[in-house]
N, C-alpha and C positions, 0 to 999 in steps of 0.2 A: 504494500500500500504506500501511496507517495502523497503525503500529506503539505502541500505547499501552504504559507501563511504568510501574510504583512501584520508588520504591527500597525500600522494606520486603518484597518479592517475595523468600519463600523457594523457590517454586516454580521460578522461571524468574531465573538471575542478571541482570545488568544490562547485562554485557556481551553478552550473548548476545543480547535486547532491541536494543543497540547495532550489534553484525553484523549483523544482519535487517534494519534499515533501512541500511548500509549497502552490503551487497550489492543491495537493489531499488535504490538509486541505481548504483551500479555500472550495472545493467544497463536505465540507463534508465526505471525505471519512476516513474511520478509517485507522490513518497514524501512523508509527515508522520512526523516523530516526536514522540510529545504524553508528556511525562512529570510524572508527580506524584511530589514528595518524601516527600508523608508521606503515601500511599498505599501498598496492597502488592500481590496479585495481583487482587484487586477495587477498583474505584470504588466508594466508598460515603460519601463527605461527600458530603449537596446539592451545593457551591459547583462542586465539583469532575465531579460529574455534568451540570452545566449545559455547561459546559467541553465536554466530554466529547462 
């Protein structure tokens, strides 16, 4: 499971972002969590789309 997150995400908090990857580790599942700080519920810098 590939759990991408911003912290500027008014849509979805951060924690909640944070459970979701740690319940699929919990239960075994091969997990990424990829987080951008100055990002919010969209990727939209290049640099960070590349990333991405």
């Amino acid at each position: 499971m590939l759990v991408i997150h911003g912290s500027k995400d008014y849509r979805i908090p951060l924690g909640q972002g944070i459970q979701a990857f740690q319940a699929a580790v919990l239960r075994g599942l091969e997990s990424r969590f990829l987080y951008f700080p100055e990002e919010n519920h969209w990727v939209l810098t290049p640099q960070n789309g590349i990333v991405w």
